[in-house]
LOTIKE-378998 format. One record per residue (C-alpha): residue in three letters; x, y, z. Coordinates in steps of 0.2 Angstrom, whole numbers, plus 5000, padded with zeros to 4 digits. Example, Ala and Ser with C-alpha at 12.3 -4.5 7.8 and 13.67 -1.06 7.14 Angstrom:
REM LOTIKE-378998
ALA506249785039
SER506849955036
REM end
This chain:
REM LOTIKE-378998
UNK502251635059
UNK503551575046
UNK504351435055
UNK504551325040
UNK505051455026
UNK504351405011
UNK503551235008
UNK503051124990
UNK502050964993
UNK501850874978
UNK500150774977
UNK499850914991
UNK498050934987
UNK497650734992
UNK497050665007
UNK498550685017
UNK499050845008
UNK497750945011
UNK497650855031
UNK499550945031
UNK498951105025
UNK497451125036
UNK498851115051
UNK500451165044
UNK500051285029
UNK500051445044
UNK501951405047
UNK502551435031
UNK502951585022
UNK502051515007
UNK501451345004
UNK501251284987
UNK500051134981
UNK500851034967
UNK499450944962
UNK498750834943
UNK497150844951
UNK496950644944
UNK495350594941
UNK495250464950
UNK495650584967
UNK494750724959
UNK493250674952
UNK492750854945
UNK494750914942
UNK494251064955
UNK495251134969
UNK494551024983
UNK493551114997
UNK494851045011
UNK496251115007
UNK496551275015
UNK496551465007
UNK498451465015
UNK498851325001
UNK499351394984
UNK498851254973
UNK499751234957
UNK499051124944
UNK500551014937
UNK501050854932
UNK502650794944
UNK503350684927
UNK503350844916
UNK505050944913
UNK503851074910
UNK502851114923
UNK504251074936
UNK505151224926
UNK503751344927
UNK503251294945
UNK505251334951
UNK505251494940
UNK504851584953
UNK504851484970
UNK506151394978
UNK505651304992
UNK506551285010
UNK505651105013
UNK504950985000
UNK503450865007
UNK503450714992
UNK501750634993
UNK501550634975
UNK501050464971
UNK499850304961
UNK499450214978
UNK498250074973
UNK499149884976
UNK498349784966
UNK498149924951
UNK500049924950
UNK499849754942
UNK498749784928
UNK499449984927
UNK501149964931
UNK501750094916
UNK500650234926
UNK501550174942
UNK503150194937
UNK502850344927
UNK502250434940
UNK503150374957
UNK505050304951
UNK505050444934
UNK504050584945
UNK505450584958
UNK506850594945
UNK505950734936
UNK505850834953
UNK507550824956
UNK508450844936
UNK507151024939
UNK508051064954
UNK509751034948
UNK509451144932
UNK508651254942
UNK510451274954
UNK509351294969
UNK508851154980
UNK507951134994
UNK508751105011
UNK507550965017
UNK506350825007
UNK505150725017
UNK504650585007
UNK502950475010
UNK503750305008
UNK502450155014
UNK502550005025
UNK502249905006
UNK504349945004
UNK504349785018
UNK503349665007
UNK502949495019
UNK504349545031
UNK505149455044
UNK504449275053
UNK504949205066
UNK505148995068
UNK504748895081
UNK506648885085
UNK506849075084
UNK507549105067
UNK506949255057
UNK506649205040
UNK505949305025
UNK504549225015
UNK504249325002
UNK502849314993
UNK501449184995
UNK501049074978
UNK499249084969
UNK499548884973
UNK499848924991
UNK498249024990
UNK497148914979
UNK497348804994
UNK496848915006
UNK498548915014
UNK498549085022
UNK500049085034
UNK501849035032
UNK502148895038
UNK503048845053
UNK503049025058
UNK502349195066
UNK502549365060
UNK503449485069
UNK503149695065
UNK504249775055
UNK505649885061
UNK506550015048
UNK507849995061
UNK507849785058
UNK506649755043
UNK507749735026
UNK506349795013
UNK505749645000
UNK504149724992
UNK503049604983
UNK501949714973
UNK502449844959
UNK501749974970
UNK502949934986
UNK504249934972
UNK504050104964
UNK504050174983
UNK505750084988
UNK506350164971
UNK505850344976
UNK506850304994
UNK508250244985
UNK508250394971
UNK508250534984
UNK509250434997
UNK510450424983
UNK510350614977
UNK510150694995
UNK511550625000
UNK512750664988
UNK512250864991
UNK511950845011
UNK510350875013
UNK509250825026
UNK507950685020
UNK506550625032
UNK505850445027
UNK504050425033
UNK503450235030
UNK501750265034
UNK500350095036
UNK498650115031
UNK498050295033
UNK496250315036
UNK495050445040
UNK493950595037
UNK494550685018
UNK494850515011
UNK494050484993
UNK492550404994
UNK492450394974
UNK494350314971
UNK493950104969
UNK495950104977
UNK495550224990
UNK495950105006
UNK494749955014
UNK494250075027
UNK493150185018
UNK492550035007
UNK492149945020
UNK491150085025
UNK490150135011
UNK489549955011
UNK488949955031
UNK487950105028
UNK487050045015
UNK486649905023
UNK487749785016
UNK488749615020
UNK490349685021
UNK491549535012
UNK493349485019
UNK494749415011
UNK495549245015
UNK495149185032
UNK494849345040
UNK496349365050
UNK497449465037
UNK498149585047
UNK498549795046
UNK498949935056
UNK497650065054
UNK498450245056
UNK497250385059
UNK497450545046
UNK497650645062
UNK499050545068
UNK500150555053
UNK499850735050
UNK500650725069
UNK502050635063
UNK502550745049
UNK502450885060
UNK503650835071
UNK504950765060
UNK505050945050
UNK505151035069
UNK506450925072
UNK508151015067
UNK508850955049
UNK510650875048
UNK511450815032
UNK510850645030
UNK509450505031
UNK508050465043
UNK506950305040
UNK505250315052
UNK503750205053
UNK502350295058
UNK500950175063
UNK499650175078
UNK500550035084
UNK499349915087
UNK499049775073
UNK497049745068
UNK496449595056
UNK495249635043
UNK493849555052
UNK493949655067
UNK493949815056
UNK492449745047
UNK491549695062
UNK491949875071
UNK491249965055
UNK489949855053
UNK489449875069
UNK489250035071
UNK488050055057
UNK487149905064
UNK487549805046
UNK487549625043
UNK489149515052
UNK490449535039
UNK490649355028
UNK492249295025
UNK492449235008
UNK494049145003
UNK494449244990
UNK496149314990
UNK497249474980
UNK498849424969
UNK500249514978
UNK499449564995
UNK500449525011
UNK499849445025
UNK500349525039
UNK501049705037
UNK501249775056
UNK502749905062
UNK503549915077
UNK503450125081
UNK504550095097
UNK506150195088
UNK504850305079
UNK504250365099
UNK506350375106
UNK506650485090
UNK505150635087
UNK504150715098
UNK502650625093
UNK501250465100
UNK499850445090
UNK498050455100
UNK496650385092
UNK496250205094
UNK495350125076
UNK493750135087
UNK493850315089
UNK494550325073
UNK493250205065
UNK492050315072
UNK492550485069
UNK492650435048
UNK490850385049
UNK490350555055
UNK491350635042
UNK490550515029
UNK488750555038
UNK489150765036
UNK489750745018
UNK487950635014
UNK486750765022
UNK487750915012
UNK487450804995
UNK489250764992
UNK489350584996
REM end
């Protein structure tokens, strides 16, 4: 079956790359792995054992001129899956360079190869991330929307968590004007804007996926920036206090890997048209960090999570979306619930430990 022609995913042997390969690499005449193999994802710089023998894995570097010229040498792709990407929030501040570097200058790179290549691909699906919307949008008690922005270390210092006056409301790529506040959400918006930009001018079809937290089984457990979910639950299985930020009651939406894989899926079966699509791909249902912590924590019979007061530089309160336009648009519902999500993660984690690779 080649209903996708061929297929480069940069970053593709990841987390979510190799989740994608695993279900989609079949469709494809080939499907080719663009991949550093960073350290920090790859702890031995080895082809990782999730991603499929359908996956042609090319080890590059997505800012180098060079490699994207060898790379295209011989392969032009029909369909181009960007998941390349740094990804850790509070490293972009103390590694803003690498950040930029890779994210803003990477997607540049891509394309300048393309263009002196003279072939280009007919559609891009970018992983953008729900960081692009920053605070995002609350709502007063007299119903206007405002836009906070981000929350001052003084605000913080003071243990004033909220925004005063006023209650969040999910964010909408249909509504939600993107304000990040971090260098990460930044760097994504850029990569939106860059192939939003160059797509357009060539009519091509670009698919915008802004993804929340993604969590699940083929998550790095060695990567410090990997996502609270699997830190959280390293620490109940060994027993310990699992600690939570602020008063508890910062809130995300945890997206199950399965779910997003979903969601790619059906944005690239969808039929491409010149032009731009923006999607938030969420499970729809907001979680604070307490009740994440408690469900982990549970599970594993660990201490009740302490909430500690401490607080991140640059990390948004409340980051929820609203997948109502996501759900009219693709042929797509997510399924798992963060309980059945929660729990399926510590199998994984469980299988990986009794194998010795955890």
């Amino acid at each position: 079956m080649n209903d996708y022609g061929d297929v480069l995913v940069t970053g593709g042997a990841g987390f979510i790359g190799c989740a994608l390969a695993q279900r989609l690499a079949g469709r494809a005449g080939r499907w080719v792995a663009f991949d550093s193999l960073h350290p920090q994802v790859h702890a031995t710089h080895e082809r990782p054992d999730a991603l499929p023998e359908a996956a042609e894995l090319v080890v590059g570097d997505v800012t180098s001129a060079d490699d994207w010229d060898a790379l295209l040498a011989g392969f032009t792709p029909t369909t181009v899956i960007h998941l390349a990407a740094e990804t850790g929030t509070a490293q972009s501040f103390t590694e803003s360079t690498r950040h930029a570097m890779v994210n803003v200058v990477g997607t540049a790179a891509m394309l300048d190869a393309f263009t002196r290549r003279g072939a280009f691909p007919e559609r891009f699906v970018l992983s953008s991330s729900r960081a692009v919307y920053g605070e995002g949008e609350w709502v007063t008690a007299d119903g206007s929307v405002i836009h906070p922005g981000v929350r001052s270390r003084e605000q913080l210092e003071r243990g004033e968590w909220d925004v005063p006056g006023a209650t969040p409301r999910p964010s909408s790529a249909a509504r939600t004007q993107p304000a990040p506040i971090n260098v990460y959400g930044a760097t994504k918006l850029a990569q939106e804007n860059i192939l939003s930009a160059w797509s357009g001018a060539r009519g091509l079809t670009l698919d915008i996926l802004r993804l929340q937290n993604v969590y699940g089984p083929g998550q790095s457990l060695s990567n410090p920036y990997t996502g609270i979910v699997s830190l959280f639950s390293r620490l109940a299985r060994a027993g310990e206090t699992i600690p939570v930020y602020e008063d508890g009651d910062i809130t995300r939406d945890f997206v199950y890997i399965d779910d997003v894989v979903g969601a790619f899926a059906a944005a690239i079966d969808q039929p491409g048209t010149a032009g731009e699509r923006r999607f938030d791909v969420g499970s729809g249902t907001p979680s604070t960090i307490l009740e994440l912590a408690r469900e982990i924590a549970g599970f594993h019979g660990a201490p009740e999570p302490v909430i500690t007061g401490r607080y991140r530089d640059g990390d948004v309160r409340y980051a929820a979306c609203d997948i109502s336009d996501t759900l009219a648009r693709l042929d797509w519902t997510p399924a798992w619930s963060l309980k059945d999500g929660v729990a399926s993660l510590q199998g994984w984690i469980e299988s990986r430990s009794d194998a010795g690779a955890a």
